[in-house]
LODO-544661 format. One record per residue (C-alpha): residue in one letter; z negated, x, y. Coordinates in nm, 2 decimals. Example, Ala and Ser with C-alpha at 12.3 -4.5 7.8 and 13.67 -1.06 7.14 Angstrom:
2
<rec><kolke>A</kolke><z>-0.78</z><x>1.23</x><y>-0.45</y></rec>
<rec><kolke>S</kolke><z>-0.71</z><x>1.37</x><y>-0.11</y></rec>
# end
This chain:
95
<rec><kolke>X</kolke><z>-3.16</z><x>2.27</x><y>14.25</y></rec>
<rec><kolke>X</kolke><z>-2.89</z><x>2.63</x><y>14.19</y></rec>
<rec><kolke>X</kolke><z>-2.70</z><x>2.61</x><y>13.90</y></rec>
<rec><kolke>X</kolke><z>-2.74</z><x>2.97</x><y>13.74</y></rec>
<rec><kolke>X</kolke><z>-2.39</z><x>3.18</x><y>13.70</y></rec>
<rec><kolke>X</kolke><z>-2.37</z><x>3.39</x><y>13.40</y></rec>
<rec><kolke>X</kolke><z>-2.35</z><x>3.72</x><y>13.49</y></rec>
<rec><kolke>X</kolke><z>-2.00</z><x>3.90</x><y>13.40</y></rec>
<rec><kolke>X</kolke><z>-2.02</z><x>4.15</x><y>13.24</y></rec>
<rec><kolke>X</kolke><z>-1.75</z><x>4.49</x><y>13.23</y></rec>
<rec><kolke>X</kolke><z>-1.47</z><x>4.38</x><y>13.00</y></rec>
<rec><kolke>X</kolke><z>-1.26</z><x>4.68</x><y>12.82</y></rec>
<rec><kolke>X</kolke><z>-1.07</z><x>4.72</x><y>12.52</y></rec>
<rec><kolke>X</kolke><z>-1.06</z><x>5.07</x><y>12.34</y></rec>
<rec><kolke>X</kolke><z>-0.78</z><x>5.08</x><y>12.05</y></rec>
<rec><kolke>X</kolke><z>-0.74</z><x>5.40</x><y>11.84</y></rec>
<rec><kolke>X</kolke><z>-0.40</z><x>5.38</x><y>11.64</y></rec>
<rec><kolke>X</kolke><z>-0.40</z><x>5.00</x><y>11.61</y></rec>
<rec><kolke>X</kolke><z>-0.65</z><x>5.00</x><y>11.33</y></rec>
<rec><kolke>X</kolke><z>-1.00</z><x>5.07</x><y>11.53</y></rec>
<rec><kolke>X</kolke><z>-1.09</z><x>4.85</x><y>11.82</y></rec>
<rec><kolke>X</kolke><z>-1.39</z><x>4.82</x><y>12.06</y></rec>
<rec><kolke>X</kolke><z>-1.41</z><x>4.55</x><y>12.33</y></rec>
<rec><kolke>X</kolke><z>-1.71</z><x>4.46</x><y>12.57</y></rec>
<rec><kolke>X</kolke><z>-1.77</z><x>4.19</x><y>12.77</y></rec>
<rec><kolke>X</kolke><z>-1.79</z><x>3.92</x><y>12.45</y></rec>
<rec><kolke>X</kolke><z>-1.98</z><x>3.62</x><y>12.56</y></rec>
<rec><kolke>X</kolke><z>-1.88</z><x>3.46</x><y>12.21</y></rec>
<rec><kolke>X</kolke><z>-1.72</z><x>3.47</x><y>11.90</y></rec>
<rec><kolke>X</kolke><z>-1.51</z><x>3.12</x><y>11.85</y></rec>
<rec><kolke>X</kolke><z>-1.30</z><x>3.18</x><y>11.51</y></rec>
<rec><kolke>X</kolke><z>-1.23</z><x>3.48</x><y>11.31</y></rec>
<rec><kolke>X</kolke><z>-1.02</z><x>3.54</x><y>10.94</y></rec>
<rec><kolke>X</kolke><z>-0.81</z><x>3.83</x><y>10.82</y></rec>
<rec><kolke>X</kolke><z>-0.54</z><x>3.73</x><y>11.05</y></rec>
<rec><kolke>X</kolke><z>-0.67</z><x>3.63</x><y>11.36</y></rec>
<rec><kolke>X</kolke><z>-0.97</z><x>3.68</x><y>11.57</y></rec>
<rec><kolke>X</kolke><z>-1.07</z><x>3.45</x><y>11.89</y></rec>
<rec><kolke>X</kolke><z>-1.30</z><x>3.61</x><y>12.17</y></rec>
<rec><kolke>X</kolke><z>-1.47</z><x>3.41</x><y>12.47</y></rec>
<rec><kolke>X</kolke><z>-1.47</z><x>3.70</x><y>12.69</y></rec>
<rec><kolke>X</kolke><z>-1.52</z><x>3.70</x><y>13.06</y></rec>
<rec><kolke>X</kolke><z>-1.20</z><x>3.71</x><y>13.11</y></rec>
<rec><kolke>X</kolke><z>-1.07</z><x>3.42</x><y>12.93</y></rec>
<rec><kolke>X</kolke><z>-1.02</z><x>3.37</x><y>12.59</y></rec>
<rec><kolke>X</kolke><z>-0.85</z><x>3.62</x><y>12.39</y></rec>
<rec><kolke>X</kolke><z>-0.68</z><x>3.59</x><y>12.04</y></rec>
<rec><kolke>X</kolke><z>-0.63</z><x>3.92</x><y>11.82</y></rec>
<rec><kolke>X</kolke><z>-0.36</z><x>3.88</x><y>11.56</y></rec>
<rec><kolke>X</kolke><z>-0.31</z><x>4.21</x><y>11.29</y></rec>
<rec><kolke>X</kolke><z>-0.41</z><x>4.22</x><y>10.93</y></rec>
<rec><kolke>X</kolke><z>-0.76</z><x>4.28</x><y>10.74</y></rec>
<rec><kolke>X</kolke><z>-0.92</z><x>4.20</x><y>11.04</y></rec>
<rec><kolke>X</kolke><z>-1.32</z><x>4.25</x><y>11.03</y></rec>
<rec><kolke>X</kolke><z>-1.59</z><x>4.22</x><y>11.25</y></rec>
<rec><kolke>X</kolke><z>-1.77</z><x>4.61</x><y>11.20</y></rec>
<rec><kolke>X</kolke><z>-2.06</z><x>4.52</x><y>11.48</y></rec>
<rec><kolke>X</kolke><z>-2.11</z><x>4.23</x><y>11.69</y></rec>
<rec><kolke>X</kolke><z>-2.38</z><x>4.22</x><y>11.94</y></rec>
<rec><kolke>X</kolke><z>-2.33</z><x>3.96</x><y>12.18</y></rec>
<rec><kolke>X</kolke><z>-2.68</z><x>4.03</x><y>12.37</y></rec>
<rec><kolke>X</kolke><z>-2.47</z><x>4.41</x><y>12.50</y></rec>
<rec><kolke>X</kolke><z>-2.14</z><x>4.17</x><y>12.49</y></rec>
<rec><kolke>X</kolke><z>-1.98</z><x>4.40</x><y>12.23</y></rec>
<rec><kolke>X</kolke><z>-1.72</z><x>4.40</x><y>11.93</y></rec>
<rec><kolke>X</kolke><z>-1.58</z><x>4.66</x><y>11.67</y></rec>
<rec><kolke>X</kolke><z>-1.34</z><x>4.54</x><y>11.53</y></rec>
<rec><kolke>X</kolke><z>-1.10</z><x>4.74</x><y>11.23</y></rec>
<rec><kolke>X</kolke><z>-0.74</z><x>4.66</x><y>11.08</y></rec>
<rec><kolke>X</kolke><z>-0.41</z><x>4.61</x><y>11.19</y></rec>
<rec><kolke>X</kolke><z>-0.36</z><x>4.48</x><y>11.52</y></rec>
<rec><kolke>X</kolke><z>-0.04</z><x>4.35</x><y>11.57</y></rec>
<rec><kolke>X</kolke><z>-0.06</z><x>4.22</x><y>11.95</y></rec>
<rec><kolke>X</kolke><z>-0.34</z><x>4.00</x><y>12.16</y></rec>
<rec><kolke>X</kolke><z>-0.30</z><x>3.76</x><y>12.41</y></rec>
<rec><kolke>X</kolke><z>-0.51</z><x>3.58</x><y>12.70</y></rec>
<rec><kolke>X</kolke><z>-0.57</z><x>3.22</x><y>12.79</y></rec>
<rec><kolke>X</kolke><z>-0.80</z><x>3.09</x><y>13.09</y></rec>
<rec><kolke>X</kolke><z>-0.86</z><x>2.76</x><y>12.89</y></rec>
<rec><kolke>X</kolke><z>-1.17</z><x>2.76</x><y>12.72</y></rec>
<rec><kolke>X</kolke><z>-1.06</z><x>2.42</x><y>12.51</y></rec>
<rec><kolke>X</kolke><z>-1.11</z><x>2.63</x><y>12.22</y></rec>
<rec><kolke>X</kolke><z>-1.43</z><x>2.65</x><y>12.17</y></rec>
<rec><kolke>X</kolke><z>-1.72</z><x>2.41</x><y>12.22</y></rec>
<rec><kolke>X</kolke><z>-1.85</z><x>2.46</x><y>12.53</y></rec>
<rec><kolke>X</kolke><z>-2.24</z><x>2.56</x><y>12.50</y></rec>
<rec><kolke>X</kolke><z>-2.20</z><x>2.61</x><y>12.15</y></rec>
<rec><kolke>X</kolke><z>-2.22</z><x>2.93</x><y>11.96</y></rec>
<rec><kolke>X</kolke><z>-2.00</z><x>3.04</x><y>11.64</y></rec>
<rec><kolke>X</kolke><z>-2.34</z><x>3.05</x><y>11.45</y></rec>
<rec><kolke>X</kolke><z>-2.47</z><x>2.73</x><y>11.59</y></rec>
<rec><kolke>X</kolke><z>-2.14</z><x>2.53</x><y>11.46</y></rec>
<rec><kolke>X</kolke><z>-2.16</z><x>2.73</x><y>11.11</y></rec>
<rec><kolke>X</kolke><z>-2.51</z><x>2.59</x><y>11.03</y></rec>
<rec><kolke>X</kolke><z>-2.52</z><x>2.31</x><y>11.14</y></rec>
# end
């Protein structure tokens, strides 16, 4: 029996003035507030910090974010311990 591999998909971030971002290759959406936004990606996790952070568009079927505020830095991390593995934002909010 083969176990599947997702397929990556391209991962870029676009950021105009700090204030208007657009990423791709979003496999997930783990946590998100006015001050922080957590991505599964396929390139690790990645945290957004700023301020009035919100989600324009989401569409994780194309694997893409816009994203507007203040975006005061962003960093990487290869753990996925953040999030619940198989286990969508939208699957833990109604449950």
């Amino acid at each position: 029996m083969e176990e599947k591999m997702p397929v990556k998909m391209a991962h870029k971030m676009i950021w105009t003035n700090r204030s208007l971002g657009s990423i791709t290759g979003v496999r997930d959406v783990v946590s998100f507030d006015e001050k922080e936004v957590v991505l599964e990606t396929d390139q690790g996790m990645l945290t957004i910090k700023g301020q009035e952070l919100h989600v324009k568009r989401l569409t994780l079927e194309k694997g893409e974010l816009d994203l507007e505020g203040l975006m005061e830095g962003l960093s990487y991390a290869e753990s996925r311990t953040l999030s619940k593995q198989g286990e969508s934002l939208f699957n833990r909010l109604f449950k």
